[in-house]
C-alpha positions as CSV (number, residue, x, y, z in Angstrom):
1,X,-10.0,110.0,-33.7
2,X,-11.0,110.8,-30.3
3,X,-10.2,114.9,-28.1
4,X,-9.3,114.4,-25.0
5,X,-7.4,111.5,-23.6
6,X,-8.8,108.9,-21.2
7,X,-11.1,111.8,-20.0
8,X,-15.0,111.9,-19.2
9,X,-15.4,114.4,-21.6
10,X,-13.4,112.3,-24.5
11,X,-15.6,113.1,-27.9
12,X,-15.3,112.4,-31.5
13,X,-13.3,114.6,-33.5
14,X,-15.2,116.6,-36.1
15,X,-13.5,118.3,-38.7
16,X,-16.8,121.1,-39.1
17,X,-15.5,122.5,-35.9
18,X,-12.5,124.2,-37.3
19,X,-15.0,126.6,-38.8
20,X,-18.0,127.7,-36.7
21,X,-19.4,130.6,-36.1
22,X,-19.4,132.1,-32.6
23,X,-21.3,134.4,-31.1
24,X,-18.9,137.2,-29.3
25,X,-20.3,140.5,-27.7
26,X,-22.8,140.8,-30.1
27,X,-21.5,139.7,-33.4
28,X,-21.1,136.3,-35.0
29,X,-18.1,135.6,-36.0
30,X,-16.0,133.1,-37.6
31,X,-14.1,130.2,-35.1
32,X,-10.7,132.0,-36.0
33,X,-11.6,135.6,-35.8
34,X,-12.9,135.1,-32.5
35,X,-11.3,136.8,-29.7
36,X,-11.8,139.1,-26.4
37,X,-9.7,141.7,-25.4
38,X,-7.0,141.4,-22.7
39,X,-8.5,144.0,-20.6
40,X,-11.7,141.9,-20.4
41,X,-12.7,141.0,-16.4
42,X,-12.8,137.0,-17.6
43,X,-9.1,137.1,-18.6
44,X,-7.9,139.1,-16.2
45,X,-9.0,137.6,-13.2
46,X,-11.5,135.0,-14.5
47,X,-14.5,137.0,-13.2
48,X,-17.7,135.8,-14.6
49,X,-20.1,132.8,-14.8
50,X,-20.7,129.7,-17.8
51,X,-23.1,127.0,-18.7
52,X,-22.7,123.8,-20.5
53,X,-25.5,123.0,-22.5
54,X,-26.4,119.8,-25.2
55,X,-28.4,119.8,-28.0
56,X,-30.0,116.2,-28.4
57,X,-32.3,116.0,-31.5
58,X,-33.2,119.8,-31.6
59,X,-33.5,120.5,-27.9
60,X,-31.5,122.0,-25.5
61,X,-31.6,119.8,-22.8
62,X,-32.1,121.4,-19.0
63,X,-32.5,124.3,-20.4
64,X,-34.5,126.4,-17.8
65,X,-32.1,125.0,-14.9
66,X,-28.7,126.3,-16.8
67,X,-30.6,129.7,-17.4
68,X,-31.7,130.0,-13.7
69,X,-28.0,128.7,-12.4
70,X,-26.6,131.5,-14.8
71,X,-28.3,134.5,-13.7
72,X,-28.7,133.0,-9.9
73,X,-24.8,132.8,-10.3
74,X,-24.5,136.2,-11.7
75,X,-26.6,138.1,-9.5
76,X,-24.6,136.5,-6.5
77,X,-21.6,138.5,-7.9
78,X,-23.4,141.2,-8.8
79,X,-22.8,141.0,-12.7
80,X,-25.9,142.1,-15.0
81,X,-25.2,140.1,-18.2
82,X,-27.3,143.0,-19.7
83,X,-30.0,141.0,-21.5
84,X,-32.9,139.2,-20.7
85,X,-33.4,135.2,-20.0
86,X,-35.3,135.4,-23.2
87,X,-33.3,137.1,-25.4
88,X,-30.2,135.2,-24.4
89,X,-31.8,132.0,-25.2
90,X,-32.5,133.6,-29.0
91,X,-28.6,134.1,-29.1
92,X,-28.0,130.7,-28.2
93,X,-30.7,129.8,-31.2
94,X,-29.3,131.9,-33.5
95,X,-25.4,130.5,-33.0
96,X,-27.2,127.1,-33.5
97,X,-29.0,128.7,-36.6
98,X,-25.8,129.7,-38.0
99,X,-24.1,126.9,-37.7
100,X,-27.0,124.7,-39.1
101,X,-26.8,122.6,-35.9
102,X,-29.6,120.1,-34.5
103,X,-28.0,117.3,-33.1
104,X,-24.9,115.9,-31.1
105,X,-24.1,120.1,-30.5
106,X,-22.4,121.0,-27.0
107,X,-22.6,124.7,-26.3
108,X,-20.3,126.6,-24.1
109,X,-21.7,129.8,-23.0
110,X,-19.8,132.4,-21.2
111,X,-20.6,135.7,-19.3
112,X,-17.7,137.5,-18.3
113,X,-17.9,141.2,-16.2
114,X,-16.5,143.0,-19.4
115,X,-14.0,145.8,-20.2
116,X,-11.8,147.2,-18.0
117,X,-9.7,150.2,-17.5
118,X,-7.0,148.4,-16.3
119,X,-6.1,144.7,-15.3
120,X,-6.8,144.9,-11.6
121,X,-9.6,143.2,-9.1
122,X,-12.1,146.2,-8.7
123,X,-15.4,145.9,-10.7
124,X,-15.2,149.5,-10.1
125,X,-13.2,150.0,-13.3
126,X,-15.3,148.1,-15.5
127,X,-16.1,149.8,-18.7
128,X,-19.1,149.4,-20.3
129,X,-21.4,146.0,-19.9
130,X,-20.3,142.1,-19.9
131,X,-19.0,140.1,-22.5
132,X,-21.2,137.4,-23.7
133,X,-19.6,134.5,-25.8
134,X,-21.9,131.5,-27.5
135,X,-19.7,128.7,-28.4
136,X,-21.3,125.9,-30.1
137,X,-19.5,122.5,-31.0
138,X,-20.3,119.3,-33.1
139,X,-19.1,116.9,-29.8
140,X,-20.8,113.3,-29.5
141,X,-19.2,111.4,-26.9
142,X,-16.8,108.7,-27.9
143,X,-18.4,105.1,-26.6
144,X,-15.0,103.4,-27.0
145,X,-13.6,105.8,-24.4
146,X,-16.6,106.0,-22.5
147,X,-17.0,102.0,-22.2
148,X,-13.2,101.6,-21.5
149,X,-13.6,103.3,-17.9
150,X,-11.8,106.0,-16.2
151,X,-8.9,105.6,-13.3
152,X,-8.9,108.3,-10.9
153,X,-6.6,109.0,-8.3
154,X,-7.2,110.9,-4.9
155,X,-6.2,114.9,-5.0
156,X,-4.6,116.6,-2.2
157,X,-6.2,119.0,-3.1
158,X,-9.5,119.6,-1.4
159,X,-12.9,120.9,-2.6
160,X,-14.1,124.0,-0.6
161,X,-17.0,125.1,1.5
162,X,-19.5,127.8,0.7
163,X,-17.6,130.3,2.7
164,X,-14.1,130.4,0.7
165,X,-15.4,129.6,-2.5
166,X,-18.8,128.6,-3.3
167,X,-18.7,125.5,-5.9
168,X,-22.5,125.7,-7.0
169,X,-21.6,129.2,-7.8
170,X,-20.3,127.6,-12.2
171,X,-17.2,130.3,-12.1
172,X,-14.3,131.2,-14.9
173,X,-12.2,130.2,-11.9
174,X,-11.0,126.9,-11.3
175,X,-7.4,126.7,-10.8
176,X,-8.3,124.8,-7.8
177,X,-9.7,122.1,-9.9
178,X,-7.0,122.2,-12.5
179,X,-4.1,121.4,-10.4
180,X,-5.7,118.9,-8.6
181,X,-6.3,117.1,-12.6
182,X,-2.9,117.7,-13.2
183,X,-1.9,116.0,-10.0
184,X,-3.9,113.2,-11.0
185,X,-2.7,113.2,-14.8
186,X,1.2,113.1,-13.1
187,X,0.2,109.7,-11.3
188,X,-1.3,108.6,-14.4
189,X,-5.2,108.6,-13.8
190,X,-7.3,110.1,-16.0
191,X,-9.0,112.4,-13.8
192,X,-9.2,113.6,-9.9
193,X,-11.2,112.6,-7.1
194,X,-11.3,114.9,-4.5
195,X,-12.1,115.1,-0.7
196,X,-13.9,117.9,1.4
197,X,-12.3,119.5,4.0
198,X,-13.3,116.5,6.4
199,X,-11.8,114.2,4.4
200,X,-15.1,112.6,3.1
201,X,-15.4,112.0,-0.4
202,X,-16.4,115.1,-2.2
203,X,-16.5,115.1,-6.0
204,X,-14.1,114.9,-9.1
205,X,-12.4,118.0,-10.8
206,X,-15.0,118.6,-13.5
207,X,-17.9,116.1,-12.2
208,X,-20.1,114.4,-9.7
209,X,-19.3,111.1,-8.5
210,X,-21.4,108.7,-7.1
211,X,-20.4,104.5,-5.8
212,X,-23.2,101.9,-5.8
213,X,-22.7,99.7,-2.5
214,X,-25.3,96.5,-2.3
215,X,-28.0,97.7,-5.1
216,X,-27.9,101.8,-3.9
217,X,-26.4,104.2,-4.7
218,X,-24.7,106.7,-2.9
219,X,-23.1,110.6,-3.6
220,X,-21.8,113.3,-1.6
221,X,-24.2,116.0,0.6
222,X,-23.7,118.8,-1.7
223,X,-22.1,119.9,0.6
224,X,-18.6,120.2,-1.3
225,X,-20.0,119.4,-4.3
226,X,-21.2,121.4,-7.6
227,X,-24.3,119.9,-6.9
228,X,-24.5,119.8,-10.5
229,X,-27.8,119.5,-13.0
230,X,-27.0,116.1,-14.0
231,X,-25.9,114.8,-10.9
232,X,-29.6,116.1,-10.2
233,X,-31.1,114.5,-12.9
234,X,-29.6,111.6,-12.2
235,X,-31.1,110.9,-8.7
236,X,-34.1,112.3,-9.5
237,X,-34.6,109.3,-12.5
238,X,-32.8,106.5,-9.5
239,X,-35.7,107.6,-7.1
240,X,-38.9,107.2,-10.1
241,X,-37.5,103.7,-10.4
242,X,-36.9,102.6,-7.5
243,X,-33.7,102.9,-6.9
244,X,-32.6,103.8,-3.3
245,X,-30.2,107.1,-3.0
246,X,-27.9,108.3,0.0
247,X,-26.3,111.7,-0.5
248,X,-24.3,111.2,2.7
249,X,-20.8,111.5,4.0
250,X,-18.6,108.5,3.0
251,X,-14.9,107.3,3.2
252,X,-12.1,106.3,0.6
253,X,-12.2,103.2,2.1
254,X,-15.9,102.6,1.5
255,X,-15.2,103.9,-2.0
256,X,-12.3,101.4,-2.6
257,X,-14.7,98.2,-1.9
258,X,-17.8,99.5,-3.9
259,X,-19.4,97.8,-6.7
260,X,-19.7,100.3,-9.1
261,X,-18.7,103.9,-9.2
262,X,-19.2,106.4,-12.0
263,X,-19.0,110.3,-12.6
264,X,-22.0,112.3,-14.3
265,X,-21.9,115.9,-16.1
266,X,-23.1,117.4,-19.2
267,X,-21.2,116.3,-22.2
268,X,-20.8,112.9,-20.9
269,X,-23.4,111.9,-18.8
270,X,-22.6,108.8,-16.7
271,X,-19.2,107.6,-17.5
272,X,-18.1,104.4,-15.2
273,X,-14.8,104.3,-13.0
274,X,-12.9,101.3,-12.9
275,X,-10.1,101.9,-11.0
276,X,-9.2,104.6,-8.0
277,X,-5.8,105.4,-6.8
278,X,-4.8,101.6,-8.0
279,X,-8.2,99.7,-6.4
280,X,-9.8,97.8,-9.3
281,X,-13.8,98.5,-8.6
282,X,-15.4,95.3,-9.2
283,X,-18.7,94.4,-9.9
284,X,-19.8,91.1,-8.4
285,X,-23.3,91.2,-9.4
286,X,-24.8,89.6,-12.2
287,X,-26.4,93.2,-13.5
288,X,-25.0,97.1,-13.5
289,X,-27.0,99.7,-11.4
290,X,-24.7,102.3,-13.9
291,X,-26.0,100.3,-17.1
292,X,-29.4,100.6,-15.7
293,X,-29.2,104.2,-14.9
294,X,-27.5,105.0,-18.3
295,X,-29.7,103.6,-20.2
296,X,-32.6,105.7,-18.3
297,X,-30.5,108.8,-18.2
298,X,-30.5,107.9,-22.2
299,X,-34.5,107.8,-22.4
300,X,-34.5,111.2,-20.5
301,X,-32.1,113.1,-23.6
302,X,-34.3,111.1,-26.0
303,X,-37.7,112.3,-24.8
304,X,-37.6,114.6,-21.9
């Protein structure tokens, strides 16, 4: 049984979910008990930062970049999670600890701005310090999905620049991103691909996208992008073998006739695209620049 339909982030359903423990403001707490209150900044207006984080045989993979994008993101909205680098890694061990977790974990970990005296925009009525929220998951990705592809199709909806809302900046908001995945779940693709305000190809709703064109491969500037640690990763492991890389401006129409085209982000590392708003993506060569990278992007979870 597979969560998630026809999604990038499809994964194995695993029945010891139902009953985790979770770490919430401080306590752990069982999966069902665990809740925030409806005066808290992240539900009221979606104010506050997260991280996505694997566990691959007992490590937590990019560790040191998700801590430095956390409190760089925090900082940048001036919300003090209240505890150190240091001591919010021990809370992610502990959650692990608890939960007797090593392997084939996912962890979502959220920072919201905390309590408030009333549901309204102004930090100024915050109450006390943030809420911080571990959430750890059994989640192995589910090959049959992964190997069967995704379809996207092209949002109207358009990814943002820096100076209305900063996409590197990993905020509780994204409504933005959500109706352009329902848009692309109405025309019956599995997820969105979206342009920047130029009309170049940008990214997808929840992940990086990159097209191989004659052997290289290309992504986005960043411009538009969440630039994200994969997506880094990714390029950084293309260049060390070889590999040629563009992060440059490119068209639909250059996207429609690639060879290959894929999406990268944390649960799911590379997961291929076959198909965008109805343009089969055909690969005429005899080998896969996305096997290739896979399989190093594989090597890289396995041993760092």
């Amino acid at each position: 049984m597979t969560n998630t339909t026809g999604s990038s982030q499809s994964y194995v359903a695993d029945s010891r979910n139902e009953d985790v423990i979770v770490h919430v403001d401080g306590e752990f707490k069982p999966k069902s008990q665990a809740t925030v209150s409806i005066f808290d900044s992240g539900f009221v207006l979606g104010d506050g930062v997260w991280e996505g984080i694997r566990l691959v045989n007992g490590r937590l993979i990019a560790l040191d970049e998700h801590m430095k994008r956390l409190y760089q993101g925090a900082a940048s909205i001036s919300l003090d999670i209240g505890v150190t680098r240091d001591e919010l890694v021990d809370l992610i061990h502990q959650t692990l600890e608890k939960n007797d977790m090593t392997d084939g974990v996912h962890i979502r970990l959220m920072v919201s701005r905390g309590l408030k005296s009333t549901p309204n925009q102004d930090p100024r009525f915050l109450r006390g310090k943030a809420t911080i929220v571990i959430v750890a998951e059994h989640k192995v990705i589910d090959k049959a999905a992964k190997a069967k592809g995704l379809t996207l199709f092209t949002s109207t909806f358009r990814c943002s620049s820096p100076d209305v809302f900063d996409l590197r900046l990993n905020s509780h908001s994204r409504l933005n991103f959500i109706q352009a995945l329902i848009q692309a779940i109405n025309a019956g693709a599995n997820e969105a691909l979206m342009l920047d305000p130029h009309g170049f190809v940008a990214s997808c709703n929840s992940t990086n996208f990159f097209i191989v064109r004659d052997g290289e491969l290309w992504t986005s500037t960043g411009r538009y992008n969440f630039k994200g640690i994969t997506h880094k990763t990714v390029m950084r492991l293309a260049r060390e073998n070889g590999i040629i890389v563009h992060e440059t401006d490119f068209t639909l129409a250059e996207t429609y006739t690639a060879d290959e085209a894929f999406v990268t982000g944390t649960l799911g590392g590379l997961t291929p695209v076959y198909q965008i708003d109805g343009h089969a993506i055909v690969n005429t060569r005899s080998e896969r620049l996305t096997d290739r990278l896979a399989e190093l992007y594989s090597a890289y979870l396995q041993h760092g």
